[in-house]
N, C-alpha and C positions, 0 to 999 in steps of 0.2 A: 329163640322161640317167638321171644315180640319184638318182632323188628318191624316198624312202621315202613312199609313201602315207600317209594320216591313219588307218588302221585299224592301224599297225602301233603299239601303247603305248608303245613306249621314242621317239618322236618321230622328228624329224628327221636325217639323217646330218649328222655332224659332219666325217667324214675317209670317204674310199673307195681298197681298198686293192685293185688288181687283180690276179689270177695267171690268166694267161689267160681261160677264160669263167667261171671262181669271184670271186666279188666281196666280200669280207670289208668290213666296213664296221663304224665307231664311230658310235652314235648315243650320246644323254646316258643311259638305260640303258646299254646296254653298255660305254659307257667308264668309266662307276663299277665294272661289273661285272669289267672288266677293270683298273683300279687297284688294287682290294682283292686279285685273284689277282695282280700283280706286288709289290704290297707283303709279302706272304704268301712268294713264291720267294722276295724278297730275304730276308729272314729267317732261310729255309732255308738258303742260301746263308753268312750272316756268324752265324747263333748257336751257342751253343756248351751242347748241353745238359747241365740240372743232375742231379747225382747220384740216383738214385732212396732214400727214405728209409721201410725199411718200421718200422710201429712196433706193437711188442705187444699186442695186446687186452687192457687189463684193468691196466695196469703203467705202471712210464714208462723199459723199455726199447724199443731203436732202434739200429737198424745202419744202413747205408749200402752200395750196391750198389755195383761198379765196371761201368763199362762201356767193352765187348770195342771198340776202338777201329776195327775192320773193319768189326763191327756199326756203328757209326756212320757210318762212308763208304758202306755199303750203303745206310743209311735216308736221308741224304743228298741222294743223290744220286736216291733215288725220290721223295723228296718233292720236289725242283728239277724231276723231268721230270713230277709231279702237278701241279706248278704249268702247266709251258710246255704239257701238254694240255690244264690249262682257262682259260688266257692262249686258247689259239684254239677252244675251244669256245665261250669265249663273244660273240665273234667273228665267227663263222664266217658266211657269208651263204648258204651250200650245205646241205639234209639232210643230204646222205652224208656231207660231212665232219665236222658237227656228232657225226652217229655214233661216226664212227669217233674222233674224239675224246676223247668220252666212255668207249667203252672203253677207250680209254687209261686215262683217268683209273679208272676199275675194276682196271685191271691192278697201274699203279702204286699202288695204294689196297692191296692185298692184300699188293705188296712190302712195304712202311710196315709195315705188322704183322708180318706173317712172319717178314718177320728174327729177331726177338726170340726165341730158344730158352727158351721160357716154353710146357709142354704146353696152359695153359689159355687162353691167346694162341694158338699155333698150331691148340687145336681150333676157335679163333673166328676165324681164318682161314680156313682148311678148308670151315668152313660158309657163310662169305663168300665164298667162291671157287664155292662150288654155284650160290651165289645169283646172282652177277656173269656165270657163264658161259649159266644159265637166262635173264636178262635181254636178253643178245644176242636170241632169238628174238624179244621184242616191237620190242626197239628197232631190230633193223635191218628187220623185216616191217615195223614200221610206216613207215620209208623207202621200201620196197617196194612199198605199197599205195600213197604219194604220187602217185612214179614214175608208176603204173600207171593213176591214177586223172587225176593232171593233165599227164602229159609232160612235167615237168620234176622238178626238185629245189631247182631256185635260189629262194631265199627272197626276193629282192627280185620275180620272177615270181608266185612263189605271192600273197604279198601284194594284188597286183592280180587272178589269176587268174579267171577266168569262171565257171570250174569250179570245184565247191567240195571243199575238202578233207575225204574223210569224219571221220566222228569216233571210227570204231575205228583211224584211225591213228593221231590225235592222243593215244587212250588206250595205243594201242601205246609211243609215242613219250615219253608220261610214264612208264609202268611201268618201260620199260627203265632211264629215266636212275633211276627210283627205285630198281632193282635194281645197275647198275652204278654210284651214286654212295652207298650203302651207305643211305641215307634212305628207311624208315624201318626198314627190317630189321632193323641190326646200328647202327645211329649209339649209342645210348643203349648198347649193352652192355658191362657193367664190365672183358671179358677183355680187348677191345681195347686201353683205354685204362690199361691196364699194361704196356704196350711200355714198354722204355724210348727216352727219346730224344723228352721229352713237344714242343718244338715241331715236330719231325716229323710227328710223330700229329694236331697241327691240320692240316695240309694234308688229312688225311682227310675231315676236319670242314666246311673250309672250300670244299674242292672239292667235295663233297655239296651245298652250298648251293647256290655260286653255277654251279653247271651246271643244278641242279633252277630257280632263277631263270627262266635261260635259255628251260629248255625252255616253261616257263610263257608268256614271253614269243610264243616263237613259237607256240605251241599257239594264243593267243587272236588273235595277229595274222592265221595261215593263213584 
């Protein structure tokens, strides 16, 4: 009954996971896709970050940051729920919920930073926060035009479908995740990546990839 077509690149289903008419499924893509993001939470979860160490231009002094131990249960805890949104984005066998996932991971992408009471961190949230809320319009229009264009949303449907999925959704549907998984806007810029609480700040990094992965995948399979 769910047997992934040969057009879809990440191969054959491995495991099929049902909640009523959504069908989440591991194929050998997706389940690497989705190993790396639960290796990534665990991490989140058991590490303990190192001191931040700034050091003078020009000299060889150096001090060492303390960090605000609340700050750290906030970032925490944003980077464990960046992981569990893109644990099922990459996952997900539905458009909509692929969406809605990925916002997630946008939202929680902006916690990760923010925390950090750092003015040139928090403008480089701010501007990320522009960027993450403007990206909802392509990513979920391009769900919208699916919707409209083939009557369903279900990926294992689309896959097969008759009908073909046009290509301004699929460009819709990359832009957004590139806008909500911070790739290529703000991934490179230096204010970010002075949070402190640096394995926190991977989950940024790594949930940009492996959602942009993702959406790659279905983009070529629809």
């Amino acid at each position: 009954m769910f047997n992934l077509p040969v057009t879809n690149i990440g191969g054959s289903e491995l495991f099929v996971l049902e909640f009523g008419d959504i069908v989440n499924y591991f194929s050998v893509y997706t389940a690497a896709l989705f190993a790396f993001a639960l290796i990534f939470t665990a991490l989140a979860i058991v590490s303990r970050p190192e001191k931040m160490v700034d050091i003078a231009f020009g000299g060889d002094a150096y001090y060492t940051k303390e960090i605000d131990p609340g700050l750290l249960r906030f970032q925490r805890f944003m980077a464990i729920a960046c992981g569990l949104a893109t644990l099922g984005a990459v996952v997900s066998g539905d458009v909509f919920n692929f969406t809605l996932f990925v916002s997630m991971v946008g939202i929680t992408n902006i916690g990760i930073v923010a925390a950090y009471k750092n003015k040139h961190v928090l403008n480089a949230a701010f501007q990320y926060g522009i960027v993450a809320m403007l990206a909802t319009v392509p990513l979920f229009g391009g769900a919208a035009i699916v919707l409209a264009t083939t009557g369903t949303l279900s990926l294992w449907e689309l896959y097969t479908a008759a009908v073909a999925v046009p290509l301004i959704a699929k460009i819709f549907l990359v832009l957004g995740v590139m806008g909500e998984g911070m790739a290529p806007f703000y991934i490179a810029k230096a204010e970010i990546t002075r949070a402190q609480g640096a394995p926190f700040i991977l989950m940024v990094h790594v949930s940009s990839l492996l959602v942009f992965l993702r959406v790659v995948e279905i983009v070529i399979s629809m």
